[in-house]
Backbone as a ProteinNet text record, in pm:
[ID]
protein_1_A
[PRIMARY]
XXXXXXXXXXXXXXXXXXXXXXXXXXXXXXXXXXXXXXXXXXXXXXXXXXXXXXXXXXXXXXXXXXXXXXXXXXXXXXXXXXXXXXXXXXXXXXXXXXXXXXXXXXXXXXXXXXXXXXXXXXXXXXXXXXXXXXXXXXXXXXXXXXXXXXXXXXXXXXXXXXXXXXXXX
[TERTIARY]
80	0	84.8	212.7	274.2	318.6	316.8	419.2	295.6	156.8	95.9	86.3	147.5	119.5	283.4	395.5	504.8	462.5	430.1	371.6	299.4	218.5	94.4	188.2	305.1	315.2	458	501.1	577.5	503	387.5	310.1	281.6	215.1	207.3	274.2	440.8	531	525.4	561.8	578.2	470.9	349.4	222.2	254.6	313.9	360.8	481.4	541.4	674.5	792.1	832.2	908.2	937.7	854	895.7	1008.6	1058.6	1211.2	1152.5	1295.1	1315.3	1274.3	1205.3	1175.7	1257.4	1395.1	1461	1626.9	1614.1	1684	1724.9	1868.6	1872	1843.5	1847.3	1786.4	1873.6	1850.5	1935.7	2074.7	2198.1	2258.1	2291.1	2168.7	2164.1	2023.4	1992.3	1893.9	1959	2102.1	2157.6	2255.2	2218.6	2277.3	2436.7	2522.4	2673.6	2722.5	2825.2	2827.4	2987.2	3021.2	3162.7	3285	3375.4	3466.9	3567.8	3555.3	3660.3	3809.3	3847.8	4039.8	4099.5	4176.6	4263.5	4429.1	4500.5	4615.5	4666.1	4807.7	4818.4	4770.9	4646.8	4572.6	4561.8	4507.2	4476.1	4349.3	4429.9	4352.7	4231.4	4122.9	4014.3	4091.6	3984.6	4029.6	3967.5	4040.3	4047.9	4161.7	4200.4	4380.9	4403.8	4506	4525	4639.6	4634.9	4753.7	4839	4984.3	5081.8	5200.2	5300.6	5401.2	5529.6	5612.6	5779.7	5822.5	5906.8	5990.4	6128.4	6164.1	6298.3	6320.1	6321.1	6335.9	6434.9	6534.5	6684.2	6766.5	6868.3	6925.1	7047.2	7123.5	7272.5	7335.1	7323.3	7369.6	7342.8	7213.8	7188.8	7210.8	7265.4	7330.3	7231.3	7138.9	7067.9	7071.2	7166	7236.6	7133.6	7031.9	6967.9	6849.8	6788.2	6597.1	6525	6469.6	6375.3	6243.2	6183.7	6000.3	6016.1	5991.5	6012.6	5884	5838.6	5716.7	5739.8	5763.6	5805.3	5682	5672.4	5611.4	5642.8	5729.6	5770.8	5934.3	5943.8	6035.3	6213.4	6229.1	6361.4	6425	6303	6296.4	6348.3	6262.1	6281.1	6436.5	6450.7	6587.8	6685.1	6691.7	6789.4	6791.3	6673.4	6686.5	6724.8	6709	6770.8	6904.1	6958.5	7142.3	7147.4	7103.9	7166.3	7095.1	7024.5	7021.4	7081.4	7152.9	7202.8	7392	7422.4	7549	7641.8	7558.5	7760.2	7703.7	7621.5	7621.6	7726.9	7809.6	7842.2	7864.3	7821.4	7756.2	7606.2	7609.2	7500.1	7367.7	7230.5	7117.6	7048.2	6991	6945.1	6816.9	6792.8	6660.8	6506.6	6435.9	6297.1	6211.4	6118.6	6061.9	5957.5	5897.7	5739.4	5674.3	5582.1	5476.1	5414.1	5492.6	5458.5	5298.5	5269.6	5107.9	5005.7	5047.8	4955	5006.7	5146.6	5202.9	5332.1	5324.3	5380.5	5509.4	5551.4	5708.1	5706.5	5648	5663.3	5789.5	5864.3	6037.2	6039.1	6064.7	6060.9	6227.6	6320.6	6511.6	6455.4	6526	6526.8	6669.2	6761.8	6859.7	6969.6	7110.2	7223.4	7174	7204.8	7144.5	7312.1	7269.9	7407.4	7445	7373.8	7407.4	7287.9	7269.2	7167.1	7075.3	7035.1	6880.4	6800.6	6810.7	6719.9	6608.7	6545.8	6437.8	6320.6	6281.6	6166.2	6068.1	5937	5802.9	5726.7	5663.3	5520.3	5487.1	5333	5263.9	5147.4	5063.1	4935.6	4978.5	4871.3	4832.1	4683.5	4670.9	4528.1	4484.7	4357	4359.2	4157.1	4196	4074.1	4073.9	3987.5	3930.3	4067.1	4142	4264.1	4411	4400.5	4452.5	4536.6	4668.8	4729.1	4812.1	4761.8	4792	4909.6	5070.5	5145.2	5192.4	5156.9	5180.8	5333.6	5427	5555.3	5584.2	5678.4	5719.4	5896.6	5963.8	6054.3	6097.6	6140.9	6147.8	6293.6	6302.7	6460.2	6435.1	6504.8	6480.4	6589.1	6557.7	6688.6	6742.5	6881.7	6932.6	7075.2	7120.4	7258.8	7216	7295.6	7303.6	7423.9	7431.1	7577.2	7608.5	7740.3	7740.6	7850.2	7709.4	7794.9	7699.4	7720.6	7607.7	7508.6	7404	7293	7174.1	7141.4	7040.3	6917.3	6844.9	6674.5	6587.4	6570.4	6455.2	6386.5	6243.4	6154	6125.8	6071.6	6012.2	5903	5831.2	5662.1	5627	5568.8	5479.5	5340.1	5261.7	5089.5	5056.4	4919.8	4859.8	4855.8	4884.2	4935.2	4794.4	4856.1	4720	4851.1	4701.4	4742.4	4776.1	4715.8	4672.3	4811.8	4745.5	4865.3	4937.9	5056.4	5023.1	5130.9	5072.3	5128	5178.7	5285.5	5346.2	5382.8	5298.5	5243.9	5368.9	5439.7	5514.8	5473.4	5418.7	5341.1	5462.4
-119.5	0	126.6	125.6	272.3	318.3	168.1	197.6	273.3	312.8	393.5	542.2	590.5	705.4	786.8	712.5	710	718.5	622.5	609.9	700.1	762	854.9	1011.6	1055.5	1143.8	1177.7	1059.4	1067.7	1078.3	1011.4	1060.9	1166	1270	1425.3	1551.7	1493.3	1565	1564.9	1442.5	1409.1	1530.9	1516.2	1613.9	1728.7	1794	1942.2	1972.2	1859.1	1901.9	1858.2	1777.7	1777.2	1804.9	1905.7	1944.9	2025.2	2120.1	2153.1	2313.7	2368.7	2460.2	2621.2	2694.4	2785.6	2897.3	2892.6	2980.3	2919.2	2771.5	2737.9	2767	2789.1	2802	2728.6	2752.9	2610.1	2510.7	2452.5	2340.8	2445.5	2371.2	2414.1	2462.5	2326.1	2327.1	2432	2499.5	2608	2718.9	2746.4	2888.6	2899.6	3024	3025.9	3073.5	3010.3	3018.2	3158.7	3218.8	3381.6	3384.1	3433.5	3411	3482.4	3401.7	3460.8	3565.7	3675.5	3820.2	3730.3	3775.1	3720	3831	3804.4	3822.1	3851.4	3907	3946.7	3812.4	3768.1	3633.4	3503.4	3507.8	3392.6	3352.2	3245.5	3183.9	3276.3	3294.6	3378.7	3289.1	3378.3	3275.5	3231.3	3095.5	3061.2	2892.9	2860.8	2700.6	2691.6	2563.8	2498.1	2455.1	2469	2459.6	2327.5	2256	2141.3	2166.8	2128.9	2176.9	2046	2077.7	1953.8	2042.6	1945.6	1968	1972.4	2051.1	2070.4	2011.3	2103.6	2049	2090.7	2023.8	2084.5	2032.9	2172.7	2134.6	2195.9	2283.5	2402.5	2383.6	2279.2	2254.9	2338.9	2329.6	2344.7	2450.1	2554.5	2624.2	2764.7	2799.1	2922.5	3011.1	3038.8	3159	3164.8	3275.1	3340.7	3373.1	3465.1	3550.9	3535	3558.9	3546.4	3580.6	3513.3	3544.6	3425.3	3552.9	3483.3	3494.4	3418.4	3392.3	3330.2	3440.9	3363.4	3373.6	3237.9	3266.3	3213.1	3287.7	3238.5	3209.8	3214.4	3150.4	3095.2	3062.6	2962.8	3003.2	3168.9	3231.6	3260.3	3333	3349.6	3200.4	3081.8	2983.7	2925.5	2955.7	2856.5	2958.5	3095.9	3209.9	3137.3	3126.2	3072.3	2908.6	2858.2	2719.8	2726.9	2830.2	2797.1	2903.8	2972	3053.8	2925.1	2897.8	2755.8	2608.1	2576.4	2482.9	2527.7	2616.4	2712.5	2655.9	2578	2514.8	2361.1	2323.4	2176.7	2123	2025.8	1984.4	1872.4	1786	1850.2	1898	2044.6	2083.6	2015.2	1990.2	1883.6	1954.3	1886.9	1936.8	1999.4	2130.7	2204	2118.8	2095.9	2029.1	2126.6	2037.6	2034.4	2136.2	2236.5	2326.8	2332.8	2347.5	2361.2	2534.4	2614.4	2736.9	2751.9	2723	2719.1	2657.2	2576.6	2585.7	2559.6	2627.4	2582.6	2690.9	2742.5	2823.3	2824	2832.2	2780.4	2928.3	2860	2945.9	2901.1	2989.7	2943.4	3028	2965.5	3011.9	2972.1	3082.4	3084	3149.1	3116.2	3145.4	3210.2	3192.1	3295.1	3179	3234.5	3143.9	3177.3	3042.8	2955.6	2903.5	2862.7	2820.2	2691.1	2599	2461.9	2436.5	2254.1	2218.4	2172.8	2202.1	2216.8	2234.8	2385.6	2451.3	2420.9	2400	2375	2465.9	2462.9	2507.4	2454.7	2490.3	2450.5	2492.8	2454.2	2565.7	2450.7	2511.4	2396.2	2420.5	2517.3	2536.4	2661.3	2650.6	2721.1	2729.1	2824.1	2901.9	2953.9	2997.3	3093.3	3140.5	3228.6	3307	3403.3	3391.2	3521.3	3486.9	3453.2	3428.1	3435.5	3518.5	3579.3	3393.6	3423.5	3278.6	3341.9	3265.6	3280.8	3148.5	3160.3	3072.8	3047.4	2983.2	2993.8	2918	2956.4	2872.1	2865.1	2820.3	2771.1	2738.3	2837.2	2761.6	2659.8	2534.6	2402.7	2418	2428	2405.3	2252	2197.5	2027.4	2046.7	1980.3	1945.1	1813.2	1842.9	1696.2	1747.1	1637.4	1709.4	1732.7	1771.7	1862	1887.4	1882.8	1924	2090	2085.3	2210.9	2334.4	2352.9	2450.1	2504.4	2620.1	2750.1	2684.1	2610.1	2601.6	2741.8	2673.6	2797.3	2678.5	2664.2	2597.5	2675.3	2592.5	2631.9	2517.8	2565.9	2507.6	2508.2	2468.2	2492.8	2447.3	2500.3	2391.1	2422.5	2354.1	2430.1	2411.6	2502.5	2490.6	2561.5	2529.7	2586	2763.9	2784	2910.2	2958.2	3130.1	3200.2	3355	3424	3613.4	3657.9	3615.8	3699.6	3693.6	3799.4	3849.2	3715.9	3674.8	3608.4	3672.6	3623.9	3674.7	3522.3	3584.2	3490.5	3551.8	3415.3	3421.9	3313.1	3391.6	3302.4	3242.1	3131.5	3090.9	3032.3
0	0	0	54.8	69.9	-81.9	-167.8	-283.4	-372	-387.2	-406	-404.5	-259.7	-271	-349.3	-325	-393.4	-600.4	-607.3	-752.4	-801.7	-706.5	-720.1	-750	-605.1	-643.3	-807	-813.2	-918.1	-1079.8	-1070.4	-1149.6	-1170.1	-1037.1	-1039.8	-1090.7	-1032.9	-1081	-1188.1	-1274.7	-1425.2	-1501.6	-1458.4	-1523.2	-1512.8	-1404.1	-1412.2	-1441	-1556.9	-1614.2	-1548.7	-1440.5	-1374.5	-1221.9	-1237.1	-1010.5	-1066.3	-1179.3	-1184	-1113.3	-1043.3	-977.6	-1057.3	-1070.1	-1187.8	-1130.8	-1044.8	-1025.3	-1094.8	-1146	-1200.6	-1358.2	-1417.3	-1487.5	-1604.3	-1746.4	-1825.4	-1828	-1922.6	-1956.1	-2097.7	-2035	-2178.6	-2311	-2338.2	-2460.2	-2497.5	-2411.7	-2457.6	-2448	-2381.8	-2383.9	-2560.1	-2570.7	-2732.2	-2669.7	-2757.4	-2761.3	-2743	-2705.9	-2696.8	-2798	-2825.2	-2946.3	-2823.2	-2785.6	-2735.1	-2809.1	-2699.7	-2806.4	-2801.5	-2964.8	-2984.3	-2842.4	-2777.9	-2677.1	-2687.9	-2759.1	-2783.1	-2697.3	-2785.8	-2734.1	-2697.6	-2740.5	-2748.1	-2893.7	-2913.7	-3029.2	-3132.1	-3245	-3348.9	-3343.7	-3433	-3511.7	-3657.7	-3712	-3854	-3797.8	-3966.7	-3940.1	-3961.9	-3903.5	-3961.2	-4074.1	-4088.9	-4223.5	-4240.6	-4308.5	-4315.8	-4382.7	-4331.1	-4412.4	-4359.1	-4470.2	-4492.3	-4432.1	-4312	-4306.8	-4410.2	-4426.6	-4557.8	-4508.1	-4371.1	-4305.5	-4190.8	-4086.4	-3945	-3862.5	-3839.3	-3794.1	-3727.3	-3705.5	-3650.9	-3653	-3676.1	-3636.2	-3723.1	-3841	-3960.4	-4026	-4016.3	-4073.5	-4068.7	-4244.7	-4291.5	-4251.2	-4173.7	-4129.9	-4033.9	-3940.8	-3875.2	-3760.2	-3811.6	-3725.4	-3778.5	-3637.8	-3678.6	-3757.5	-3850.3	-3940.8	-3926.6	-3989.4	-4031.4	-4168.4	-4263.6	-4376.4	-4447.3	-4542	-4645	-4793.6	-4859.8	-5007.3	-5065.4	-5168.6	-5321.5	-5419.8	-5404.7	-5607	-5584.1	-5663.8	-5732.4	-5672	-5752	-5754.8	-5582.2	-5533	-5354	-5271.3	-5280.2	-5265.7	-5283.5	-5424.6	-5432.4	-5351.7	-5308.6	-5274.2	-5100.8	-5055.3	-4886.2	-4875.2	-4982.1	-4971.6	-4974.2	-5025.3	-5090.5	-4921.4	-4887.8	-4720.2	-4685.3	-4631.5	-4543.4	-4550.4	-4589.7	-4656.1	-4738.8	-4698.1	-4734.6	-4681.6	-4522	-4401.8	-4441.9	-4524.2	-4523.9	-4661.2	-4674.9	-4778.1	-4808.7	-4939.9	-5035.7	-5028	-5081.8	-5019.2	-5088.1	-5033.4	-5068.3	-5131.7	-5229.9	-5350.3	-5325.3	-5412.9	-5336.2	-5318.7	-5255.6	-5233.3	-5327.3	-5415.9	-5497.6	-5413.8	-5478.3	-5419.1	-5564	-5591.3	-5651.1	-5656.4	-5660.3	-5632.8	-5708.9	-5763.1	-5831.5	-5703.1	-5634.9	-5515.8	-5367.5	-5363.1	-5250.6	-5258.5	-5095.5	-5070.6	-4928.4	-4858.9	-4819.5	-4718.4	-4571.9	-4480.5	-4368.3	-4326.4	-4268.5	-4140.1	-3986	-3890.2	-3887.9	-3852.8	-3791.1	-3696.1	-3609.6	-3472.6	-3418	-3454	-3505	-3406.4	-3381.5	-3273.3	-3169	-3119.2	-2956.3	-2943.1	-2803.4	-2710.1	-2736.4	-2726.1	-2742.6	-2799.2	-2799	-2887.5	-2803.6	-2686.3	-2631.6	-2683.6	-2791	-2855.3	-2975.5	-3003.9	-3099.7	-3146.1	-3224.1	-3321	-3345.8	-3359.8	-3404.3	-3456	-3557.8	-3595	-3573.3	-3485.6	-3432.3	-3473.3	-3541.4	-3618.4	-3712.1	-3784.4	-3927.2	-3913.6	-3884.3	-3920.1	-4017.9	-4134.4	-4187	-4158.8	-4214.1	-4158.5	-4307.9	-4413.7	-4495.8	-4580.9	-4605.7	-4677	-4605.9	-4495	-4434	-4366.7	-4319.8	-4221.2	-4096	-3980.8	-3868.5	-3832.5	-3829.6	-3804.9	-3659.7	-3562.5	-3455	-3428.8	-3358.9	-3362.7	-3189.3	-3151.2	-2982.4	-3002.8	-2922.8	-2910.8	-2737.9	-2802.3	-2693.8	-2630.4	-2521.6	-2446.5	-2381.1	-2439.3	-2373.4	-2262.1	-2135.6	-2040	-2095.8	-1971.4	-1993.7	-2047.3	-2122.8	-2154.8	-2330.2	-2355.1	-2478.5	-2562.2	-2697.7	-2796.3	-2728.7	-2745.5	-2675.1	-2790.6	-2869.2	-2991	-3012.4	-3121	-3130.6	-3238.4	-3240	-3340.9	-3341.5	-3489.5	-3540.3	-3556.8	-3486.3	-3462.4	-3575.6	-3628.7	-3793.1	-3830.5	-3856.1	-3931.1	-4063.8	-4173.8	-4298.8	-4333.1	-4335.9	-4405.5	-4545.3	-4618.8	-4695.9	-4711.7	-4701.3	-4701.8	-4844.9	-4853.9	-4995.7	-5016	-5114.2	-5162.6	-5115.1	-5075.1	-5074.5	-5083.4	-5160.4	-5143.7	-5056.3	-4943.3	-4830	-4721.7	-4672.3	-4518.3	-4421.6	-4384.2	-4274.3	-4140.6	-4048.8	-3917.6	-3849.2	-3798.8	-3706.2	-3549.8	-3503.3	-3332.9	-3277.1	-3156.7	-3060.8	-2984.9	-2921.6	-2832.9	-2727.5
[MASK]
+++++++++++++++++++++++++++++++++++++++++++++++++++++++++++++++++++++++++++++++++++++++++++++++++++++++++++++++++++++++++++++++++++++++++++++++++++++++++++++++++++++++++

């Protein structure tokens, strides 16, 4: 007999929607999304963009001092391959780009102390045409070569007009 009035009032509730609290907020999935403002140093808007190592290294490389580097075509390209590749010998033959849909973005990080040091581009954004390259440089512990390397990346992603910026993270 008790399991009646139990039954009875769970039924009740059910009829008036629940028993939910009307000082409670809704559910989630009824609040509409709000767009977070970009934040200087935070992650741009866009989507990612995929892109290929070209060559990622530092021991060796003829570029001295820091650069952000974006090529398009062919002549530019082969000019930063022969400075990057200048203390290697015999020096390696330039990597094939496709300048018709592929374009050759280059993070130097300039001389470092020993070889702790490393390089990354770790996303590619673009947004409106526009590319957002985010890079990190890595100090690994531990022991380490102990001579002056230059830490550099190379990728190449699909050609575009547009502006790009490079973010240190």
């Amino acid at each position: 007999m008790a399991r009646i009035p139990v039954v009875l009032g769970f039924a009740v509730l059910a009829a008036c929607g629940g028993g939910g609290d009307p000082a409670m907020p809704p559910p989630a999935e009824a609040i509409a999304p709000v767009p977070i403002p970009t934040i200087p140093g935070m992650t741009p808007p866009g989507t990612p963009v995929g892109y290929d190592t070209v060559e990622r290294s530092g021991v060796y490389s003829g570029v001295p001092a820091e650069r952000l580097v974006v090529v398009r075509d062919a002549p530019n390209w082969m000019a930063l391959w022969t400075q990057y590749t200048a203390n290697v010998m015999p020096q390696p033959a330039l990597p094939a780009v496709d300048f018709n849909t592929k374009m050759v973005i280059g993070v130097f990080l300039g001389a470092r102390p020993d070889g702790c040091y490393s390089v990354a581009i770790t996303q590619v954004l673009q947004d409106n045409g526009n590319l957002s390259v985010e890079y990190s440089e890595v100090r690994s512990q531990g022991a380490c070569i102990q001579v002056i390397t230059y830490p550099s990346h190379i990728i190449s992603v699909p050609a575009t007009s547009g502006t790009v910026q490079f973010l240190r993270i």
